[in-house]
N, C-alpha and C positions, 0 to 999 in steps of 0.2 A: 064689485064681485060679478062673476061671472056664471051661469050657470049650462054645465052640459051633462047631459044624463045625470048619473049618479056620484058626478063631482061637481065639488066649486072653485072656480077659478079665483083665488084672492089676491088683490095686486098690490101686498106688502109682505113682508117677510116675515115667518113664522116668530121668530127675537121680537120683533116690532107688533106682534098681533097681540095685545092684554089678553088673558087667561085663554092662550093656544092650548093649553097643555087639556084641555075640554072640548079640541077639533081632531077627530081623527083626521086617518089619511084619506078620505073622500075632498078635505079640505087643500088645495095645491095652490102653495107660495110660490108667486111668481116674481114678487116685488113690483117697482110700481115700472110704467114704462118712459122713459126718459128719452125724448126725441126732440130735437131742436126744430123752433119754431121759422118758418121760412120767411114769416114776416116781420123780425125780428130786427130793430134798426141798429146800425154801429155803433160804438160807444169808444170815447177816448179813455182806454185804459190806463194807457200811460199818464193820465191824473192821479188814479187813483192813489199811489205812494209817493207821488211828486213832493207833497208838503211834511204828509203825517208819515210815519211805520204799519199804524191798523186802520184798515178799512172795514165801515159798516153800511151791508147793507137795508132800506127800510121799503116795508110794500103792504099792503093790506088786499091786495090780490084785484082781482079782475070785477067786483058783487058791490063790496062796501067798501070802496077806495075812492069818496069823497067826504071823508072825514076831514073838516078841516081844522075843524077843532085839534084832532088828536094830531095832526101836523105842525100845527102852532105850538101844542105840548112837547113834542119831539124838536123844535127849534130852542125851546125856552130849555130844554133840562140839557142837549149837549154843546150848547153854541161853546163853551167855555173850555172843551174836551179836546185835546191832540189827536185827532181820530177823523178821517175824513169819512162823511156820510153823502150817501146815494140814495137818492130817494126817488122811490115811482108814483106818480102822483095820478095815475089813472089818465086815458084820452080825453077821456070827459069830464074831468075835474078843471073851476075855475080858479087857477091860484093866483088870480092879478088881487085880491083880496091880501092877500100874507107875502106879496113883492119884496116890502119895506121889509119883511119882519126873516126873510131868508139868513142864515149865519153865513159868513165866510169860507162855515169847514162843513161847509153843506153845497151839493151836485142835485137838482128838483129837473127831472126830466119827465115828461107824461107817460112814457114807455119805454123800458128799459128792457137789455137781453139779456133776462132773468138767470136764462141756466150760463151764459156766459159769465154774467157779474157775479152767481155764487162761487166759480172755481177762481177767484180774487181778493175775496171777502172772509173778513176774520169772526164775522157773526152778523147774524139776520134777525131782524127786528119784523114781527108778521104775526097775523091775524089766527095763524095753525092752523091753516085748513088744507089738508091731506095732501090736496096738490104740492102744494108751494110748501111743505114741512118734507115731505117727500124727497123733495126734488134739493132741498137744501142736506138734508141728511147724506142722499147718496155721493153729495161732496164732500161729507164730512166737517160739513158746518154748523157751528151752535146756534142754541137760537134762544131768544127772548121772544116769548110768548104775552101776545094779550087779544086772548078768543073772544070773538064777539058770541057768535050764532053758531045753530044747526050742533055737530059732529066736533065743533073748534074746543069746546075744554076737555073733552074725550082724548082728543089729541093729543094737547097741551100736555093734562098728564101724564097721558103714559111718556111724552117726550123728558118732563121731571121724573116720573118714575125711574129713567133707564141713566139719568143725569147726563142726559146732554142739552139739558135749556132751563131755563127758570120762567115758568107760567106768572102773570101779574094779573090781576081782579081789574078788571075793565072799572067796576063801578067803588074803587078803592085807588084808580091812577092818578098819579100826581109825578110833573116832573122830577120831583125827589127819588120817590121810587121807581120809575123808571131807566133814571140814572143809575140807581145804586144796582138793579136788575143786570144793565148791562155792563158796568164796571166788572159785578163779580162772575160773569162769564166772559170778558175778555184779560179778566187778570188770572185766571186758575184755569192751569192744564187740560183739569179733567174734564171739563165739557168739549174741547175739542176732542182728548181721548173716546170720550164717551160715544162723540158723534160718529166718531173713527169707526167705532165698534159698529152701528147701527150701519153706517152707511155700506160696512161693509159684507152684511147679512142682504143687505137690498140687492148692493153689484150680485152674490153669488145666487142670488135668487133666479135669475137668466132674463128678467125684464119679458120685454113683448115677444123675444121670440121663444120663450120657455112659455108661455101662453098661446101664443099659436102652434106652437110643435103639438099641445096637450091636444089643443083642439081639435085639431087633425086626426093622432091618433085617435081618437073617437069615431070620425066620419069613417077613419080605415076599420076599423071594428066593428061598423054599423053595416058596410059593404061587404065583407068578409062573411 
């Protein structure tokens, strides 16, 4: 959030904000700002449907993305899946540990270009954390939720709330259930609909320049 005089700048959109209907209009949805990152490395796309039809993307974001644990769990529950996965393994993450233990229908790169590979990807496997739930939604991507920390199960459900993902209990994960999490958002319609809907409350929201136009007019108001 944002704060100028007597409004607040919020960067999601009013459909996406839990109980909006308690913010007046001092409150202004801008949705969030989606700008591509310039250090963002190239990725061979044309993998991604080479073998399989559905691509998945997995990332636990930029904080706690040296889980290796839960990378090992993500190898063990889809290795066996028609589904090709991409997986961002962090700069700083050591994975000569899980070499051996990589699938076939698994892509482990350190750094992946995120907003590129969600507008390819049939569903996102991530931590929910505002960024990266965000930035997935406004492509109208499902998601499989498992929040570790902070704002992440706040996230999660309002993202179950609005059905476009299914949130999983961190301290209740088992390859089983995590399979069976993203099975049934990549077999049923409606969490792509769903994300449809959301993503499309964030595009009409106007992003960073409906934030900056606000904030402007303020400074013209202050001058006036």
């Amino acid at each position: 959030m944002y704060v100028v005089r007597n409004s607040v700048i919020v960067y999601t959109s009013r459909y996406f904000q839990p109980q909006a209907e308690k913010l007046d209009n001092s409150y202004i949805f801008t949705g969030p700002s989606i700008v591509p990152r310039k250090d963002a490395p190239s990725f061979p796309f044309e993998q991604l449907h080479a073998l399989h039809p559905q691509a998945v993307y997995i990332s636990l974001g930029t904080i706690i993305n040296r889980d290796l644990d839960f990378y090992k769990l993500c190898f063990e529950a889809f290795h066996d899946l028609p589904v090709q996965f991409v997986l961002s393994s962090g700069k700083y993450t050591d994975m000569k540990l899980l070499n051996d233990c990589v699938p076939d229908n698994f892509i482990v790169k350190p750094y992946i270009p995120q907003l590129e590979m969600l507008q390819h990807v049939d569903a996102f496997i991530t931590h929910a954390g505002m960024n990266s739930t965000s930035e997935a939604l406004y492509y109208n991507v499902p998601l499989v939720m498992v929040p570790m920390t902070s704002d992440q199960p706040i996230v999660a459900n309002r993202v179950q709330e609005l059905g476009a993902g299914i949130a999983v209990d961190k301290n209740e994960l088992t390859p089983a259930t995590l399979k069976a999490a993203l099975l049934e958002v990549l077999n049923h319609s409606t969490y792509k609909q769903q994300a449809h809907v959301i993503g499309e409350s964030l595009r009409q929201a106007g992003g960073y320049r409906h934030a900056a136009d606000t904030i402007m007019s303020h400074f013209s108001t202050i001058e006036k």
